[in-house]
C-alpha positions as CSV (number, residue, x, y, z in Angstrom):
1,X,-34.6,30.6,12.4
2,X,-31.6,33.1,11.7
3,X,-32.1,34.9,8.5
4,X,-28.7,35.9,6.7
5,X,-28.6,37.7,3.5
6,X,-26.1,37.4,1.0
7,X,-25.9,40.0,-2.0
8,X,-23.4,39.2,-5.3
9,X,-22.3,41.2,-7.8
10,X,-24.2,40.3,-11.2
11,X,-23.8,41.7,-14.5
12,X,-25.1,44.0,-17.4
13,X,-28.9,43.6,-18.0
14,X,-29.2,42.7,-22.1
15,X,-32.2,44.7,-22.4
16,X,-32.3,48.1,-19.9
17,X,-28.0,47.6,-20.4
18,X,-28.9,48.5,-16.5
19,X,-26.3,46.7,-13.3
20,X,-27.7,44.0,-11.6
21,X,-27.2,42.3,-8.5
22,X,-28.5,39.0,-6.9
23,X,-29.5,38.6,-3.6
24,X,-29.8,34.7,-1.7
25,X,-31.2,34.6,1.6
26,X,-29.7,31.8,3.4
27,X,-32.0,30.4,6.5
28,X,-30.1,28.5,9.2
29,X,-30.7,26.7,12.5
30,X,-29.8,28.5,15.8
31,X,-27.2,26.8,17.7
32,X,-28.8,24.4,19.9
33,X,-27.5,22.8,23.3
34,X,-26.3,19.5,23.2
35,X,-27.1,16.7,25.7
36,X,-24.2,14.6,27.7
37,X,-24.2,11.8,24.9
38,X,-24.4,14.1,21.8
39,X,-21.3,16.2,23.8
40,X,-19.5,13.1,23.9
41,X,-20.0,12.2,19.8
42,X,-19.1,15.8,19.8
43,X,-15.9,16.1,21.8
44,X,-14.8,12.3,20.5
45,X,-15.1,13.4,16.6
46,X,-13.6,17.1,17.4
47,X,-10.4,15.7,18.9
48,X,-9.7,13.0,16.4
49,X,-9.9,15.3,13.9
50,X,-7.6,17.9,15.5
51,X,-5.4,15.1,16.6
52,X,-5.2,13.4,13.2
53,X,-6.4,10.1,13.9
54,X,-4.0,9.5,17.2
55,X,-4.9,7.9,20.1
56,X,-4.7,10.2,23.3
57,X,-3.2,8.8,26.4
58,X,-4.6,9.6,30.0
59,X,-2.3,12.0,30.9
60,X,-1.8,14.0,27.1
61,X,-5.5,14.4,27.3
62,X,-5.1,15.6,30.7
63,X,-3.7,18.9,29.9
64,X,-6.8,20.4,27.9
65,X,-9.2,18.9,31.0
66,X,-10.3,22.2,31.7
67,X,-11.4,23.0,28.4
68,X,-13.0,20.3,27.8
69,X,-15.2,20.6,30.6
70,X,-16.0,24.0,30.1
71,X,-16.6,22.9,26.8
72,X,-19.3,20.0,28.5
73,X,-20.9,22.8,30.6
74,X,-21.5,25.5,28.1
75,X,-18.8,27.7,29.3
76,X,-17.1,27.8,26.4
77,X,-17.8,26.8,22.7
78,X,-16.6,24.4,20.3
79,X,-14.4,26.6,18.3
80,X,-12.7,28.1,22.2
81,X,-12.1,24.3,23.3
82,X,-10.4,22.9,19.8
83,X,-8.3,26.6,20.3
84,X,-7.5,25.0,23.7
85,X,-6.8,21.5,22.4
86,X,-4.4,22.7,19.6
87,X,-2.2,25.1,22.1
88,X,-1.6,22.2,24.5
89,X,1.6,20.6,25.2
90,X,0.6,17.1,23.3
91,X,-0.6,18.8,20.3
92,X,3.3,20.8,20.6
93,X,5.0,17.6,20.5
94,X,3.3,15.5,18.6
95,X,2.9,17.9,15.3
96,X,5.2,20.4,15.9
97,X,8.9,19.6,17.7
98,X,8.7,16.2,15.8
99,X,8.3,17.2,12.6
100,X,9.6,20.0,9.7
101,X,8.0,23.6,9.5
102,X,6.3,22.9,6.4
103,X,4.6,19.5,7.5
104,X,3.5,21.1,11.3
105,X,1.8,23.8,8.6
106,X,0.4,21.1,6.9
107,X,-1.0,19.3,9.6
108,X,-2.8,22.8,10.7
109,X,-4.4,23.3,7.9
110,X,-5.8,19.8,7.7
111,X,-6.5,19.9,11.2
112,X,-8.3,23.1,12.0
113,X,-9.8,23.9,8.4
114,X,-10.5,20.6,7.1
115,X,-8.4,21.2,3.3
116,X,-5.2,21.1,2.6
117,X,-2.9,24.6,1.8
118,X,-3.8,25.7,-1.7
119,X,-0.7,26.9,-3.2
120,X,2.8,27.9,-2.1
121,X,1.5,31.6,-1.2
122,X,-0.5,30.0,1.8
123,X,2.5,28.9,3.2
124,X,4.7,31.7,2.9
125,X,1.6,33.7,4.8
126,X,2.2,31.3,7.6
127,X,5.6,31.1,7.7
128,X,5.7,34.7,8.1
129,X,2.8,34.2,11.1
130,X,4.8,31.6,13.3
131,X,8.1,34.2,12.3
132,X,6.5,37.2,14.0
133,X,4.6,35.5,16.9
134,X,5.7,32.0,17.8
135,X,3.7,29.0,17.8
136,X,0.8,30.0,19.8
137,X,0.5,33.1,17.1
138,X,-0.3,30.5,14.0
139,X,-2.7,28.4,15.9
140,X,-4.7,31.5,16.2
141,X,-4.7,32.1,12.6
142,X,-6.1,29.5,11.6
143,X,-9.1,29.8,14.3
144,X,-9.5,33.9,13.6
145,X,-9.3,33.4,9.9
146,X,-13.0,34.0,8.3
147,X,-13.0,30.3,6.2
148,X,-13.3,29.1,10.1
149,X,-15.9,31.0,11.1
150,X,-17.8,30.4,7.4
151,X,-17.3,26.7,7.5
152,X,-17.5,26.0,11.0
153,X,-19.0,28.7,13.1
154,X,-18.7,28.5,16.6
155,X,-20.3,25.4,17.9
156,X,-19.3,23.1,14.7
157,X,-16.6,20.5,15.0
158,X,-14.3,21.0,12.0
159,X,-14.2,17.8,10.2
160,X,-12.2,16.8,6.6
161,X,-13.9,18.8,3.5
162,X,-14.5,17.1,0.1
163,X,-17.6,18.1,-1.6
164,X,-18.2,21.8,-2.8
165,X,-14.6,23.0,-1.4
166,X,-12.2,22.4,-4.3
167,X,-12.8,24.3,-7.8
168,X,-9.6,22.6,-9.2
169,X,-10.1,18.7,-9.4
170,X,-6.1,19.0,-8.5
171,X,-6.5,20.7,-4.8
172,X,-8.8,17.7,-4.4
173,X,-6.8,15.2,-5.2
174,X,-4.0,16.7,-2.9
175,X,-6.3,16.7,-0.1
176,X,-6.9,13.0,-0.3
177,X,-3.3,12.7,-0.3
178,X,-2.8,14.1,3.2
179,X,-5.9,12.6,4.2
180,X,-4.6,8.5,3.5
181,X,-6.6,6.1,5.0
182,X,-9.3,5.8,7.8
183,X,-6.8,3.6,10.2
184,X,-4.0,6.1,9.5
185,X,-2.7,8.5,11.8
186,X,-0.8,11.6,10.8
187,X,2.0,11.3,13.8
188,X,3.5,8.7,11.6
189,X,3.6,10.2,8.2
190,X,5.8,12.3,6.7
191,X,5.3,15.8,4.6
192,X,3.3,15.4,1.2
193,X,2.9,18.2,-0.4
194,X,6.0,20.1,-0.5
195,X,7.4,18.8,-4.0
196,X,4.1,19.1,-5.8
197,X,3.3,22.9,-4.4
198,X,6.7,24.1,-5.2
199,X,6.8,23.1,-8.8
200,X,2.8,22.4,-9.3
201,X,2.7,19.4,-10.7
202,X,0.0,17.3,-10.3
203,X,-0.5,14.4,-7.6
204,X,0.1,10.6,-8.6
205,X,-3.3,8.9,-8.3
206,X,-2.4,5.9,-6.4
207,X,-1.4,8.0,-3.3
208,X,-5.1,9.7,-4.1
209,X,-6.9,6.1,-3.5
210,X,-6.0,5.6,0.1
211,X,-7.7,8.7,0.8
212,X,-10.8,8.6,-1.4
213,X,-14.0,7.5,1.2
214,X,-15.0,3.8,1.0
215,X,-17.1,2.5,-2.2
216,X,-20.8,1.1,-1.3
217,X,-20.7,-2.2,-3.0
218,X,-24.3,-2.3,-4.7
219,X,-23.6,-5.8,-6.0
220,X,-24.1,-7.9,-2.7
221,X,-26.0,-5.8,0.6
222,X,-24.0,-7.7,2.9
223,X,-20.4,-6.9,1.4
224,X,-19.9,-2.8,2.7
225,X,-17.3,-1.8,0.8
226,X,-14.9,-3.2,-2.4
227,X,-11.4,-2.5,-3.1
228,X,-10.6,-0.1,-5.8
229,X,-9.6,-0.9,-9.0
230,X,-6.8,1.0,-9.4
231,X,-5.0,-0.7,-6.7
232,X,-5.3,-3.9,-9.0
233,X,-4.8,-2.2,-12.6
234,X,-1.6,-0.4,-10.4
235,X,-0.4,-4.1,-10.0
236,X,-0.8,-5.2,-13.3
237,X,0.6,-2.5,-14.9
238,X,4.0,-3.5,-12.6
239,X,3.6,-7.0,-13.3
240,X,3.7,-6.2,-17.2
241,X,6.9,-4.5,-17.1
242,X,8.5,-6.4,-14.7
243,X,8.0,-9.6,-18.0
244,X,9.2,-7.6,-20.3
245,X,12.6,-6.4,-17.8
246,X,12.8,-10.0,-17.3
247,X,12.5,-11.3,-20.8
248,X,15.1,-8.7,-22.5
249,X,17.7,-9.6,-19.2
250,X,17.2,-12.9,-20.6
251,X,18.2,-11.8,-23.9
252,X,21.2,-10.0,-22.8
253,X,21.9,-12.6,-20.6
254,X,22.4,-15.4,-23.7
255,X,24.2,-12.9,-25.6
256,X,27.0,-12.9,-22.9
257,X,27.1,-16.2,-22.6
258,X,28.0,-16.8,-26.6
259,X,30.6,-14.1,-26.0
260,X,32.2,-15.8,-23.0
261,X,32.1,-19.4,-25.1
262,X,34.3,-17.7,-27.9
263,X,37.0,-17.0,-25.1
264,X,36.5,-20.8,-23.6
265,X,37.1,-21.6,-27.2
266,X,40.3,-19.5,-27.7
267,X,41.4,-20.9,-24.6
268,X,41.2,-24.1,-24.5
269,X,44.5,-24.8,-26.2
270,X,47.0,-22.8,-23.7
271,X,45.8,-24.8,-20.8
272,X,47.7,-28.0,-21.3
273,X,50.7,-25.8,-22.1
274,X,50.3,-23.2,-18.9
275,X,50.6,-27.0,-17.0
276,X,53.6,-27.4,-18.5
277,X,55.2,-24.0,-17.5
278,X,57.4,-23.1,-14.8
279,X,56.1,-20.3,-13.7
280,X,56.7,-20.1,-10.1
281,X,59.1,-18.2,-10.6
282,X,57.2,-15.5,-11.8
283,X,54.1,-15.5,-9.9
284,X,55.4,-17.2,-7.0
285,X,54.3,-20.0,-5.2
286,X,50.5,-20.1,-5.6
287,X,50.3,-21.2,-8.8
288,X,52.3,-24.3,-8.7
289,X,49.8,-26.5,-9.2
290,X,49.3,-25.4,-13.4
291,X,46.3,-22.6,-12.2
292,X,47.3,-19.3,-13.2
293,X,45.7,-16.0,-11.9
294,X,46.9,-13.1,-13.8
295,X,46.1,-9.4,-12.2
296,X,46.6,-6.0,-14.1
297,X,49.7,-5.6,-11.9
298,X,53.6,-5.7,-13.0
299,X,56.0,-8.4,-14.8
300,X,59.5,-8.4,-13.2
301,X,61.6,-6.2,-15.2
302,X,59.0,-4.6,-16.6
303,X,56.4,-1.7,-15.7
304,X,53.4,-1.6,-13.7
305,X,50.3,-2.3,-16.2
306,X,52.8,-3.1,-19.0
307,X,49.9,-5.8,-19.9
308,X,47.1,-3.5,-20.7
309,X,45.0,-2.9,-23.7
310,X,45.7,-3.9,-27.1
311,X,44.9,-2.8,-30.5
312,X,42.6,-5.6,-30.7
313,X,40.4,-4.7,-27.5
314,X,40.1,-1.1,-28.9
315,X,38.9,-2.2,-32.1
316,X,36.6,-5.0,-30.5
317,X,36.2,-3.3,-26.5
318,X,37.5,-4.9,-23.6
319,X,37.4,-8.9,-23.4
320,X,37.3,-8.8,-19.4
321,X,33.8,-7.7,-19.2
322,X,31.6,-11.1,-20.5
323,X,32.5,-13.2,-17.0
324,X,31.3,-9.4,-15.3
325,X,28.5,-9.0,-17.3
326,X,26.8,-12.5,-16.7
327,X,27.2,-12.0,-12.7
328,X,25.3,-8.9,-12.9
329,X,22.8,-9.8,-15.4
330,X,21.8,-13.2,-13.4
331,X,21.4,-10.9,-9.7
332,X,19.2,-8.6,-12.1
333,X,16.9,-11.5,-13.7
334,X,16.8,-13.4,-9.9
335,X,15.3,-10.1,-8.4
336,X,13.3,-9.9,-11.6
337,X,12.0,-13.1,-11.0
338,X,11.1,-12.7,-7.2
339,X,9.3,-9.4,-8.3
340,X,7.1,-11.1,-10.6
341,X,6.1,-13.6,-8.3
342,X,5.3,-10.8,-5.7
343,X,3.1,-9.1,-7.8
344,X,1.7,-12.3,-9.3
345,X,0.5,-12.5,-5.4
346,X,-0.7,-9.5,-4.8
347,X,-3.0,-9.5,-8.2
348,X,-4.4,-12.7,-6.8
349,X,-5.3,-11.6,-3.7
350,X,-7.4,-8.4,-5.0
351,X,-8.6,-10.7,-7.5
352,X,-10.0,-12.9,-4.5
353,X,-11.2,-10.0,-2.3
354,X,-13.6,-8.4,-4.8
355,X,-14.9,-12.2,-5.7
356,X,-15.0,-13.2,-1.7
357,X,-18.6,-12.9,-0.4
358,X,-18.7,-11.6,2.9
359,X,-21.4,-13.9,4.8
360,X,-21.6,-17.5,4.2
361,X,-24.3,-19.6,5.9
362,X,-22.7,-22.4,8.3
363,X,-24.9,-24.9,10.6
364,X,-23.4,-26.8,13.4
365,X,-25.3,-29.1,15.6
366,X,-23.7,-31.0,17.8
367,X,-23.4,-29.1,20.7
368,X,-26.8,-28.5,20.3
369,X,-27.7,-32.2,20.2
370,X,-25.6,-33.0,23.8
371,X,-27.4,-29.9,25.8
372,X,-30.8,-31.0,24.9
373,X,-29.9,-34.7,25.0
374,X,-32.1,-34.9,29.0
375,X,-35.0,-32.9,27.7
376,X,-35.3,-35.2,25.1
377,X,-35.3,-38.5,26.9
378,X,-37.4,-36.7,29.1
379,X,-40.1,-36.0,26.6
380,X,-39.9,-39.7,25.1
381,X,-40.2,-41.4,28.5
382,X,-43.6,-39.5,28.9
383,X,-45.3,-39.8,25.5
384,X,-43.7,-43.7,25.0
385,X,-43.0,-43.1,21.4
386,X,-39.9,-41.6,19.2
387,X,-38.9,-38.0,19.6
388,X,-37.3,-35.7,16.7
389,X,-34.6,-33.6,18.1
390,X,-35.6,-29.6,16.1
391,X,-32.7,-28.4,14.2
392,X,-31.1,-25.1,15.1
393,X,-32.1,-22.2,12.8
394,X,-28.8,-21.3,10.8
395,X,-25.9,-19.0,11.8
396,X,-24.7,-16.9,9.5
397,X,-20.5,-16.5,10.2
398,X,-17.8,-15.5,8.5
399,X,-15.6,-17.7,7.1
400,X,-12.0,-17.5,5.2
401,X,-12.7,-18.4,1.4
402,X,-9.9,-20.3,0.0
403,X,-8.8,-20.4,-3.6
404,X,-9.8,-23.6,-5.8
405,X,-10.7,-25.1,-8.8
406,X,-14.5,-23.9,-9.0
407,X,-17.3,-22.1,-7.4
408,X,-19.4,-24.2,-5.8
409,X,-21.4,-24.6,-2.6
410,X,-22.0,-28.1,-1.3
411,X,-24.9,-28.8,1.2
412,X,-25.4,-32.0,1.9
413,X,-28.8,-33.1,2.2
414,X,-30.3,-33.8,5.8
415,X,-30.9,-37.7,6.7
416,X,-32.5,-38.4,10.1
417,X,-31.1,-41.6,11.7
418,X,-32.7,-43.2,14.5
419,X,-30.1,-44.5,17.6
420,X,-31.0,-48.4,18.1
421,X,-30.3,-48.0,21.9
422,X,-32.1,-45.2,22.7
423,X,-34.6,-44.7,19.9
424,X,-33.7,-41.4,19.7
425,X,-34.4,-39.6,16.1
426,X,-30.8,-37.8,15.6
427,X,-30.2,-35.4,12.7
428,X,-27.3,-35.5,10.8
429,X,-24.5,-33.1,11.2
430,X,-24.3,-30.2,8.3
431,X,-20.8,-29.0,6.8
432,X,-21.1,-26.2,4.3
433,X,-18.1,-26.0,2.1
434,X,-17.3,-22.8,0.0
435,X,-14.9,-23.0,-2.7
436,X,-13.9,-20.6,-5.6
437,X,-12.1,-19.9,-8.4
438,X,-9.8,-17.1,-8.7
439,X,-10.7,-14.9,-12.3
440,X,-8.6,-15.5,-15.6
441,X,-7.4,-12.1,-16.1
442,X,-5.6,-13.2,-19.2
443,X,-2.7,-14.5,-20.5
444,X,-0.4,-13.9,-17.4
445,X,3.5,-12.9,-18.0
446,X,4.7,-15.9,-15.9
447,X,3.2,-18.6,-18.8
448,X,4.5,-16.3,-21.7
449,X,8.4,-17.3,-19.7
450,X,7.4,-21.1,-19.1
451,X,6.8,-21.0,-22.7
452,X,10.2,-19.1,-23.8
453,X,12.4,-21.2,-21.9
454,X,10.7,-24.9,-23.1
455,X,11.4,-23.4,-26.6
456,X,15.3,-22.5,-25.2
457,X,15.6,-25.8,-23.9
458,X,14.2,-27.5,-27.0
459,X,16.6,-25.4,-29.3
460,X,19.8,-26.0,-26.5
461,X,20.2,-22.5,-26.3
462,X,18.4,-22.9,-22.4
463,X,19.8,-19.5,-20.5
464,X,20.0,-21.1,-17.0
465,X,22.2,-23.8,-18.0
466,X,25.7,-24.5,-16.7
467,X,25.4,-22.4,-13.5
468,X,28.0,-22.2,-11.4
469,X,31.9,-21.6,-11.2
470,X,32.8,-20.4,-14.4
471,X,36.4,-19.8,-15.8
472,X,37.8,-16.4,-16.5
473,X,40.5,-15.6,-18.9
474,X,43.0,-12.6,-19.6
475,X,41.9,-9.7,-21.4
476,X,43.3,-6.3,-20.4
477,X,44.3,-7.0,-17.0
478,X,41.4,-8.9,-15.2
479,X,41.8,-12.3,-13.3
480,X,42.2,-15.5,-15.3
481,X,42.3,-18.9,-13.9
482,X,43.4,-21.3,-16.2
483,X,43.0,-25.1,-15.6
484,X,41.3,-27.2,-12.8
């Protein structure tokens, strides 16, 4: 055992009003040698940390060989072989040409010390290390700095740190932001913490999930691990507001079309009169046939724009904009739409994964049946009577759970049925059928909208009515086409 002693600074004693100190002896193991197999756990664990989750090629690994077997044969330690690792040539390119000075600082800090930077001032200290001596210079810092050597020691793989390392809960969480998930890889991810160092503000908690570690589920022993729940209350918070975009676009949506029926109204009367007209002349051939198109361009004699607005559209705004307005709001309220049935999707497949039981038993015995088919003619020609063919203990196997009405497992009940050729005693075939019910989370947005348009269409005041090509009449300028 190596005996270490630690002495802190304590306070004034209340009754001899005499300084105190407290001393903590800390016993710890001495470094022991590893076998081939525990070096390979080792060296395995060591360089997926350093390399954040990437897989190594042949030849990238290739260029810290030496280390590494130093490393195998005691020649070097741990610490000497990860300093190795992270000066190579694949570590260079993967972290550090293709990628910004603040992310490659980063990635080293999540890499060799497990945390992620603390504040801004951490990074200005490195940025003033790589400044003054390159890149091999801030490698070194990180492996010569005393965290290292009080975390990690010598012969300790570093490895991410969670418990016990962040006083406030806020460092935490931006450690499981760079962390994300366990099939991640940091060569594909781009800087996360520059935004939120620089002006301290705190980290959103849905990029804080991905990197939290994997819930036991206590609930069912076979089942490992359940999805969180703020991935699904993150869903159904979108799905709320998406409604409630969709129902007021709806609104504003009806309210353009009244405005555009006044105009239909007001026109109506001119059109038999433009078919009339003899205005070829005028606007040239094109409009021959009685349909007009009038642009905010010039009369003949008179001056460009001579048409514009009237006292009338400055006391009541510009009449152009109704036949614009309904375009826009109907893209809005279709991409509405398609985002509600999207997360309507999504909410039903995490409400399926957190009901979906992992094992469900299965039995299947008719291949069974045809490779002991012999043996059992066999055994029946030697004792002259009738022969029961033993059922295969079942399987368990994973299966894909589909949605349905109920939750239910059928098993059908087993029925031995004797061939009358052979006299053979054959067992029936079982087929285990799972079904379940998704959950009723409540009254979902999409039935609140069935039931606002049956009460449109019951009024005649249905929104998605008379689609299509719509007629546009002159205001201050804008295109009109009259007739047809």
């Amino acid at each position: 055992m190596n005996v270490e002693f630690q002495t802190y600074s304590g306070g004034l004693d209340r009754v001899s009003i005499d300084p105190y100190t407290i001393t903590r002896d800390l016993f710890t193991p001495l470094p022991q040698n590893l076998n081939p197999e525990e070096k390979d756990v080792a060296t395995a664990a060591g360089l997926r940390q350093l390399f954040g989750n990437a897989y190594l090629m042949e030849e990238e690994r290739a260029q810290f060989y030496n280390a590494e077997s130093q490393y195998r044969c005691d020649q070097i330690t741990a610490k000497e072989f990860l300093r190795a690792a992270a000066k190579s040539q694949t570590y260079r390119q993967r972290f550090f040409d293709s990628v910004s000075q603040y992310r490659f600082i980063e990635l080293n800090f999540k890499h060799i010390l497990g945390r992620a930077p603390l504040n801004q001032v951490e990074y200005s200290k490195h940025f003033k290390i790589f400044a003054a001596g390159g890149f091999d210079a801030e490698i070194d810092s990180y492996f010569d700095d005393p965290e290292y050597d009080d975390v990690f020691g010598e012969d300790v793989m570093p490895y991410t740190r969670f418990r016990g390392t962040y006083a406030p809960i806020n460092q935490f969480n931006r450690m499981c932001t760079i962390e994300g998930g366990f099939a991640g890889s940091d060569k594909c991810k781009p800087q996360m913490l520059v935004t939120s160092l620089a002006a301290n503000v705190p980290t959103s908690a849905f990029s804080v999930v991905d990197g939290l570690p994997a819930i036991p589920n206590s609930e069912h022993q076979s089942k490992k691990y359940d999805l969180p729940d703020a991935s699904l209350e993150r869903f159904r918070n979108e799905l709320e507001i998406a409604a409630a975009k969709a129902y007021q676009l709806q609104i504003e949506l009806n309210e353009a079309y009244e405005k555009l029926s006044g105009f239909r109204d007001y026109a109506n009367p001119f059109k038999a009169m433009a078919q009339d007209m003899n205005i070829t002349q005028l606007y040239g051939s094109n409009y021959g046939s009685g349909k007009v198109s009038v642009f905010a361009g010039e009369y003949i004699g008179a001056k460009a724009g001579s048409w514009g607005p009237s006292g009338v559209d400055n006391i009541n705004g510009p009449t152009r904009r109704p036949a614009v307005v309904i375009g826009k709001k109907e893209k809005q309220l279709e991409r509405v739409k398609q985002l509600i049935v999207d997360l309507e999707r999504k909410v039903s497949v995490l409400e399926a994964e957190r009901e979906k039981p992992a094992l469900t038993p299965g039995v299947s015995i008719s291949g069974f049946m045809d490779m002991q088919q012999q043996e059992v003619a066999k055994a029946q020609a030697q004792s002259g009577s009738s022969v029961t063919m033993p059922l295969p203990a079942p399987v368990p196997r994973v299966i894909e759970v589909q949605p349905a009405e109920a939750e239910n497992l059928i098993v059908p009940e087993l029925v031995d049925v004797e061939d009358e050729e052979s006299g053979l005693v054959k067992p029936q075939s079982v087929q285990v059928e799972t079904k379940r019910q998704i959950k009723d989370v409540g009254r979902l947005p999409k039935e609140l909208m069935e039931e606002i348009e049956e009460e449109k269409k019951a009024s005649g005041q249905d929104f998605l009515e008379g689609k299509g090509p719509r007629e546009a009449f002159p205001g201050d300028g804008s295109e009109m086409v009259i007739g047809g």
